[in-house]
N, C-alpha and C positions, 0 to 999 in steps of 0.2 A: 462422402467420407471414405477414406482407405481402410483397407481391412486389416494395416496393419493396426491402426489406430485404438489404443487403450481406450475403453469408456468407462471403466469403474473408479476415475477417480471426480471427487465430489469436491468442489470449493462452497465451502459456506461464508457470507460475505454482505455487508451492506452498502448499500448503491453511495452513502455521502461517504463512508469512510476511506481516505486518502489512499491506505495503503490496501485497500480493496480493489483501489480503479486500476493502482498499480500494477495489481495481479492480473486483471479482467485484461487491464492493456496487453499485457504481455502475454496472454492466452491466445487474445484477437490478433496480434500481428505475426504468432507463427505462420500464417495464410500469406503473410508481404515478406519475409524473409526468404533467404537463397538455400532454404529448406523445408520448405512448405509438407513434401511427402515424409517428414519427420513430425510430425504436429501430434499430439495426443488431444484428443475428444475429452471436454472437462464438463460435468455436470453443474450445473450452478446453481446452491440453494442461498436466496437469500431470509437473512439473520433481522429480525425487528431487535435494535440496539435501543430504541425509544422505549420500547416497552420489557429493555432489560432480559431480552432472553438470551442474550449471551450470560445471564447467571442462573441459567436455569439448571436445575440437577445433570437433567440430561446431556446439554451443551457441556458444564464442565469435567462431567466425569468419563462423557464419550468421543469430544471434540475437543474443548480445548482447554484445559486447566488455566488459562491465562483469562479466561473470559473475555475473549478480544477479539474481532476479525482483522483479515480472513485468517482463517484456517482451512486445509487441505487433509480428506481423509482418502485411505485406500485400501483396501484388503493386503494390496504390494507394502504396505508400508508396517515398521515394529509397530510405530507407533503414528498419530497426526501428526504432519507440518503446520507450526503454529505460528509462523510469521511469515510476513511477503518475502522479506528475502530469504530465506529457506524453500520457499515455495518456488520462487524465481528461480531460483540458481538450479532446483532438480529442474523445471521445464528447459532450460538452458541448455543443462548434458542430455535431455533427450531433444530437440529441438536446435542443433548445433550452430543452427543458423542465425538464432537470436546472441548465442554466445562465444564465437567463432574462438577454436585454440588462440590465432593470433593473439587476440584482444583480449584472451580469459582473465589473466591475472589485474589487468585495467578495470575491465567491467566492475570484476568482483569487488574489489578492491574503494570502487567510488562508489557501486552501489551499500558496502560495509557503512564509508564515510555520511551517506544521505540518510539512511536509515539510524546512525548514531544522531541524528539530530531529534531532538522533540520536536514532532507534528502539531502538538496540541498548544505549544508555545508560539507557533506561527498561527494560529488559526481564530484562534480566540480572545478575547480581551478580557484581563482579570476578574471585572465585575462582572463578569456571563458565570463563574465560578463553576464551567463545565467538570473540572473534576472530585465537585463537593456530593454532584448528584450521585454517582457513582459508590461513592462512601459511604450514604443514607440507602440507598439501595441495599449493600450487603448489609448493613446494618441491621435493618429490616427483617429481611430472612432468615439472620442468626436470629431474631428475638424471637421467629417461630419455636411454637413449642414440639410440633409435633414431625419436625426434620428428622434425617438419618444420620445417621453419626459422620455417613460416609458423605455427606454431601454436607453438613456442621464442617468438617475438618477440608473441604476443597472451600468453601466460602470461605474458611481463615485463612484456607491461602492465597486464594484470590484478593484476599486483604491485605494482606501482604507485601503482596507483590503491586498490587493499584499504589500503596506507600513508598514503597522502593522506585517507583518508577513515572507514574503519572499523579500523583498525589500535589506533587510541587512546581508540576509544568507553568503555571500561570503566574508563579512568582517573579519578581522584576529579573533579578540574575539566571533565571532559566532561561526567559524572552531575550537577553542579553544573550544568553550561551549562542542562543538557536539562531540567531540572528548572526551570527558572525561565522558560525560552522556554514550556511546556509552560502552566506556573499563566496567562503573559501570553495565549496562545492563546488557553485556555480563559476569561479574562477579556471579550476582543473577542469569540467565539463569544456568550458570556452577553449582553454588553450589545445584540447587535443580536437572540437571542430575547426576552427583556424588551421591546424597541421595537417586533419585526416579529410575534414568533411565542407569545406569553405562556401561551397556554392549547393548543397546538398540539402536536403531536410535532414537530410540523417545526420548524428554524430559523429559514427566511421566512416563518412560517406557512400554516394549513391553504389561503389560495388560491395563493400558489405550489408549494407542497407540497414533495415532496420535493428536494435538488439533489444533488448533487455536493459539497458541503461535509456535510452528513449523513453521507451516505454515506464520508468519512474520517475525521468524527468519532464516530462511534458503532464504529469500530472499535479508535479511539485508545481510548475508554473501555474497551472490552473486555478491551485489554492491559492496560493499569493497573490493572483487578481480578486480572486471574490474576498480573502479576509483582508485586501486594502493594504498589501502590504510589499505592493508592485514597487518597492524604493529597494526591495533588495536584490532587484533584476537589473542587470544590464540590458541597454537598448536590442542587443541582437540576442539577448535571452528571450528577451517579451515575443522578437519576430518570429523567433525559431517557436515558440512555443503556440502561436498565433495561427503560423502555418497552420500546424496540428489538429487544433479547435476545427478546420474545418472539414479535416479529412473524414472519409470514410468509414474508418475504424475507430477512429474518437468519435463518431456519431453513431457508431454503433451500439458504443460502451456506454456512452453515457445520453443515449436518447434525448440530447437539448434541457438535461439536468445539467443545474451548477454542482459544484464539490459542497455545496455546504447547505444543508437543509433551511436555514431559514432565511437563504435568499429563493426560495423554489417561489413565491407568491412575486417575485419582482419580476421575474422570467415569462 
């Protein structure tokens, strides 16, 4: 480890959630980037999202008010980074190599576009009703009697915000939205490896190598083989992504786990 290397920044994170691997990916490949002696040393605590302790007092009022992973905390920081791309994009300006000037305003710009998509719209089938548990969960806790005002009044927001945003993911017109955001993604991904990276693993090809856009797409592929929904990849999407499964670095990340827990007993 270099001594320039930062160690007090802490990702809290669970191993199936999508934009968790996003971030672990993109932790792991500052090592394979054409700036490896820029890498910052990240802690990694993970998060039991099964047993709901992203609602726990302490997660929301010290971690993440969104009740979500990942979230990134740091003494450096006003406050925690509470979504992958906000977490991404700081490892990026320090790690220049996953996000090179040339390509900044591309990366960011598609990684904005992949993140506007609902994850939980791609992943899950209506009748799983994954974002009903979640509801009954804070529900739950507000019915304690003996809560703090201060952690009563983050669970309503946290309710809130589950409503505004992942409340209605499994609805037909969401699945619709995501679905089509998802094919345009993957369409702009393709057209700039055809022009930058054609024979390459990488996006920008083999001289800038790996970035930060990789690194969330080769996990997007991931999910869309295990939730069965490989109809919205292109032939040289699946290769490109196929590649990846076998590398180094995605065996590191994800130790011969799928992206979704309850294919782990098929494996």
């Amino acid at each position: 480890m270099s001594s320039k290397q930062v160690t007090d920044h802490e990702l809290h994170y669970n191993e199936f959630s999508i934009c968790s691997t996003q971030t672990r990916l993109t932790i792991a490949l500052q090592k394979k980037s054409t700036t490896p002696e820029q890498a910052i040393a990240v802690i990694q605590t993970p998060v039991n999202i099964y047993t709901m302790e992203q609602l726990s007092q302490n997660y929301l009022l010290n971690v993440n008010p969104k009740g979500q992973v990942p979230a990134m905390t740091s003494p450096h920081f006003p406050r925690p980074l509470t979504d992958s791309y906000d977490i991404t994009k700081y490892i990026g300006a320090k790690c220049t190599g996953l996000c090179p000037p040339l390509h900044q305003d591309t990366i960011l710009r598609l990684l904005r576009d992949l993140h506007a998509i609902q994850f939980l719209s791609l992943s899950f089938k209506p009748e799983e009703e994954r974002a009903e548990g979640i509801t009954k969960a804070i529900q739950d806790r507000l019915a304690e009697k003996d809560i703090s005002d201060e952690y009563r009044k983050a669970l309503e927001w946290k309710a809130a915000y589950h409503e505004r945003t992942l409340a209605h993911g499994l609805e037909p017109d969401a699945i619709t939205k995501a679905y089509e955001q998802t094919r345009s993604f993957f369409r702009d991904v393709l057209a700039i490896k055809e022009s930058e990276g054609r024979s390459s693993p990488w996006i920008f090809g083999d001289e800038v190598g790996p970035t930060t856009l990789d690194a969330h797409t080769v996990p997007l592929v991931a999910r869309l083989f295990d939730a069965g929904n490989e109809h919205l990849m292109d032939e040289r999407i699946k290769s490109y992504g196929r590649y990846h499964f076998d590398s180094d670095v995605w065996q590191e990340v994800m130790e011969g786990r799928p992206t979704l827990s309850h294919l782990m007993n098929k494996h």
